[in-house]
C-alpha positions in Angstrom: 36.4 5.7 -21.2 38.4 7.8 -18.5 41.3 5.4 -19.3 41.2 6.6 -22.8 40.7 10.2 -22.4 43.8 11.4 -20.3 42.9 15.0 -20.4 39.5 14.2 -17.7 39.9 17.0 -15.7 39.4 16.1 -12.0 36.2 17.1 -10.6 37.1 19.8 -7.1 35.5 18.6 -4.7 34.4 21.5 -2.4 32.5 20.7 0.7 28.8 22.0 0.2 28.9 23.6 3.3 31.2 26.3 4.1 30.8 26.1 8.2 29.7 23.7 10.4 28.2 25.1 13.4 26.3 22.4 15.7 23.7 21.1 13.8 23.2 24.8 11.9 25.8 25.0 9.0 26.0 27.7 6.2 25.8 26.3 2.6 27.5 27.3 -0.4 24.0 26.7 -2.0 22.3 28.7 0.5 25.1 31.8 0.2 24.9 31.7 -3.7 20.8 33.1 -3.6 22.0 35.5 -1.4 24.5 36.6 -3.5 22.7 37.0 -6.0 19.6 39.0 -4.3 22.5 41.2 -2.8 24.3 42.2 -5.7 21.5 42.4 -8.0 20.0 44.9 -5.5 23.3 46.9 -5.7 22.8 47.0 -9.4 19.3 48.0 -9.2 19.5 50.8 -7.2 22.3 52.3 -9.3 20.2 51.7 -12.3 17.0 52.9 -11.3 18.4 56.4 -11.3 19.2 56.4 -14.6 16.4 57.5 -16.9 13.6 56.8 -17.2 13.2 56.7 -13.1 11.0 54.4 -12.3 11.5 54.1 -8.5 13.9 55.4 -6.4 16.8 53.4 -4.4 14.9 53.2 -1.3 11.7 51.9 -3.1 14.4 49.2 -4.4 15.5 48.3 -0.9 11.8 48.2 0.0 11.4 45.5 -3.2 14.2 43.2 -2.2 12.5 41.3 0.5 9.5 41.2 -1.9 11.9 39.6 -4.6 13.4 37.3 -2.3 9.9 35.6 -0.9 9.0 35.0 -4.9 12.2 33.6 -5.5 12.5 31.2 -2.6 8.5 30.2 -2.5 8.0 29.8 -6.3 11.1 28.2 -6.2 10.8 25.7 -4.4 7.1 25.5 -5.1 7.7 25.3 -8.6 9.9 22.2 -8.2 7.6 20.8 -6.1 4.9 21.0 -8.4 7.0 20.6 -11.5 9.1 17.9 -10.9 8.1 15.9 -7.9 5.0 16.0 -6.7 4.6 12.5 -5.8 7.4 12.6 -3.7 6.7 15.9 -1.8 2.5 14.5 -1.4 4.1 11.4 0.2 6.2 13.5 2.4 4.9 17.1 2.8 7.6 18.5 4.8 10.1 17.9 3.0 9.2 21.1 0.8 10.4 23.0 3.4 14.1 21.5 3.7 15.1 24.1 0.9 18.8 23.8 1.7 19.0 20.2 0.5 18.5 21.5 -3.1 15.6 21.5 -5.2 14.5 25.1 -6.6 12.7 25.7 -10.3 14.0 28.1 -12.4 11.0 28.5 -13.8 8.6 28.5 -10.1 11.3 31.2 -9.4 9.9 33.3 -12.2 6.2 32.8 -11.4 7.0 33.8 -7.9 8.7 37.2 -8.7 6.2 37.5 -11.5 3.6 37.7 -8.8 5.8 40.0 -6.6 6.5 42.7 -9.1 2.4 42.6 -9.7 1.5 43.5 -6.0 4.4 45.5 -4.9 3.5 47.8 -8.4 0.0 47.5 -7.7 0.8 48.9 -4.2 3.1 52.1 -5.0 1.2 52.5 -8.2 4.1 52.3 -11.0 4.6 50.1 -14.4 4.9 46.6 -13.9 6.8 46.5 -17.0 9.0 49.3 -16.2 9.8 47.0 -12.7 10.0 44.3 -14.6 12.4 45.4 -16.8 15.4 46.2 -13.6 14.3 43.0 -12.2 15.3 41.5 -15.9 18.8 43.1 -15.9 19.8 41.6 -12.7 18.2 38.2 -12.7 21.3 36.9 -14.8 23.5 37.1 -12.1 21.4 35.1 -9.3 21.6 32.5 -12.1 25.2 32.4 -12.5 25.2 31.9 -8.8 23.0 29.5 -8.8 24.6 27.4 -11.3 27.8 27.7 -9.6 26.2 26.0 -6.4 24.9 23.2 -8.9 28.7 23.0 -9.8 29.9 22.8 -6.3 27.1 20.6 -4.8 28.1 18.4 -7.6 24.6 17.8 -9.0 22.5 18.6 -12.2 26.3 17.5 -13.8 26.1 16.8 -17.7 25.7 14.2 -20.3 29.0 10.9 -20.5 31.5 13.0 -23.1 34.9 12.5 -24.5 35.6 16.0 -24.9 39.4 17.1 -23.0 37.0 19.3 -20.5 34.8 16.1 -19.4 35.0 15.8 -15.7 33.8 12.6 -13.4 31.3 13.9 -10.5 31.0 11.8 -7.4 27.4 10.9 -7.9 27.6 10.8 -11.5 28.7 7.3 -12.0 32.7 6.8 -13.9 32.3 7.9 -17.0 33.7 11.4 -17.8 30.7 14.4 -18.0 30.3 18.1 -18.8 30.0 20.0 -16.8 26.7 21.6 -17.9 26.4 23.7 -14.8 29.8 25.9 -15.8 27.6 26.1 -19.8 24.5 27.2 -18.2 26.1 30.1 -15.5 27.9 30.9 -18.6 25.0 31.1 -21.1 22.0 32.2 -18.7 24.6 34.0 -16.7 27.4 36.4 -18.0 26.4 36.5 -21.6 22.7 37.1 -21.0 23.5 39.8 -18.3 25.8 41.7 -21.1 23.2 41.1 -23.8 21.2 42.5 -21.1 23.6 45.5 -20.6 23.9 46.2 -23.9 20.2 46.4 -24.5 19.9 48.6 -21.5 22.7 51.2 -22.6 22.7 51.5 -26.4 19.2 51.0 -27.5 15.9 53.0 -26.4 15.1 49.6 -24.4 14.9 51.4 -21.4 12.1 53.8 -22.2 10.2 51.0 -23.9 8.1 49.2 -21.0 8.8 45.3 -21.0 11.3 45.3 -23.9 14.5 44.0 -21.5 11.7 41.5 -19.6 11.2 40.2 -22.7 14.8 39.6 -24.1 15.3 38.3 -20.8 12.7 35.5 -21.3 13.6 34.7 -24.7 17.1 34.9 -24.0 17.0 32.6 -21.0 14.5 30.4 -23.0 17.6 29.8 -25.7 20.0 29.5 -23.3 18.5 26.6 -21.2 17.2 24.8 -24.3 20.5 24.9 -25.3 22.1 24.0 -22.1 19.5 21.1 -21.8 21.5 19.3 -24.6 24.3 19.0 -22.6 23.0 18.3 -19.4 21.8 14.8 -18.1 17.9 14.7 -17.7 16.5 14.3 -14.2 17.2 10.6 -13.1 13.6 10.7 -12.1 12.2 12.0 -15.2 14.3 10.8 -18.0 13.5 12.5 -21.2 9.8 13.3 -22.3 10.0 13.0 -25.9 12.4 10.6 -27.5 16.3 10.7 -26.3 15.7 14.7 -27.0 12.8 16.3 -24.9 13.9 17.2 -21.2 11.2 19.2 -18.6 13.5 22.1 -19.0 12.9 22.7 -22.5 8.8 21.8 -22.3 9.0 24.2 -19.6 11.0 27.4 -21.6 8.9 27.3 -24.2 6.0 29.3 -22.9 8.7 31.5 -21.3 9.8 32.0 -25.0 6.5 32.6 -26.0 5.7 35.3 -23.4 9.4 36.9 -24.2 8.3 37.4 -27.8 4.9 38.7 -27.1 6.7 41.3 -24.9 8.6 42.4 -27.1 6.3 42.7 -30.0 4.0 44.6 -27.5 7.2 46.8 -26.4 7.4 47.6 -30.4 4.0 48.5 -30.8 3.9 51.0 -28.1 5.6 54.7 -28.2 8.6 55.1 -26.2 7.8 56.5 -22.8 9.7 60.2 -22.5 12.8 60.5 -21.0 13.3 62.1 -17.3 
């Protein structure tokens, strides 16, 4: 097939780790969550002055750390119990070598979920209303995160004979898409400006759970869609037919809760302005 498509674009192969220090080195995977946290922390604290005010920037910098355990533990939990728990019950401390890879988008979101609960619980504000910065910044540690699938050269797509199709190391010789460039595209830059937009020209902000809940649904679309591109786990396959991946079984409910918030968002008056 690659003989026949002379437009395969040549996979670049970028080292997955950016320094080599002893037996330490600093991965691209590693610097692309911390990217992520980082700038979405920026973004938060400039936006949780605008009103309504829901915390203030130092209550933001106090949340980051709290944001960061729920990412990396229901991350990696999540894939753990998600996708491999034979593996990991056969050799339990391997779920701790986190910078081999293996984090669950959707682990990720139970372990914020549960973050946002107790650190609103503790300084006594909306849930929703935290909820809702968290949502406005969560797109961009997905785009980083699908740009260290990219450069690890894993989670690659399905054998295409589209001009674009490139040939990953360890994804065998036929030409692929790239699915990890679709998905940071998708769950990352168009769902942050959906996001934006929400935020800034509708009365989204002042109704508690609204952007959380476009969030969800929109991520939900996006990564059902992205699933059709991408090649299914090599240790799953698909679920249902040549059609039904874990990714999509697992956005539904994320769907689901995504609509409910926003119904509930509807229902409820607008809080005031401040």
């Amino acid at each position: 097939m690659t003989a026949m498509n002379p437009l395969v674009i040549p996979y670049p192969e970028i080292d997955p780790v950016l320094i080599q220090l002893g037996p330490f080195g600093i991965r691209w995977y590693a610097l692309a969550y911390i990217a992520g946290l980082v700038i979405g922390w920026q973004v938060m604290r400039r936006v949780c002055e605008q009103s309504p005010r829901v915390l203030t920037p130092t209550k933001i910098d106090d949340f980051l750390l709290w944001a960061a355990l729920g990412v990396i533990i229901g991350g990696r939990m999540g894939f753990v119990l998600f996708y491999k728990p034979a593996f990991f019950l056969s050799s339990p401390w391997s779920i701790f070598t986190v910078w081999e890879g293996g984090m669950s988008f959707h682990g990720g979101l139970l372990g914020v979920i549960a973050s946002i609960l107790l650190f609103a619980l503790r300084h006594k504000t909306d849930p929703f209303m935290l909820s809702d910065l968290v949502a406005i910044v969560a797109p961009l540690g997905l785009f980083f995160g699908r740009l260290a699938n990219f450069i690890n050269g894993e989670l690659w797509g399905r054998p295409t004979d589209v001009a674009w199709g490139m040939i990953f190391p360890r994804g065998g010789p036929l030409p692929r898409h790239p699915s990890q460039l679709y998905q940071a595209t998708f769950e990352g830059i168009l769902l942050f400006l959906l996001l934006l937009a929400v935020w800034k020209w509708s009365d989204g902000r002042r109704r508690p759970g609204l952007l959380t809940g476009v969030f969800c649904m929109g991520y939900a679309v996006a990564r059902i869609v992205g699933e059709i591109f991408r090649e299914p786990d090599a240790f799953l396959g698909f679920l249902l037919g040549n059609w039904l991946t874990m990714g999509m079984l697992l956005s539904l409910p994320v769907l689901a809760f995504g609509a409910w918030l926003v119904a509930r968002a509807y229902r409820n008056e607008p809080v005031p302005a401040s």
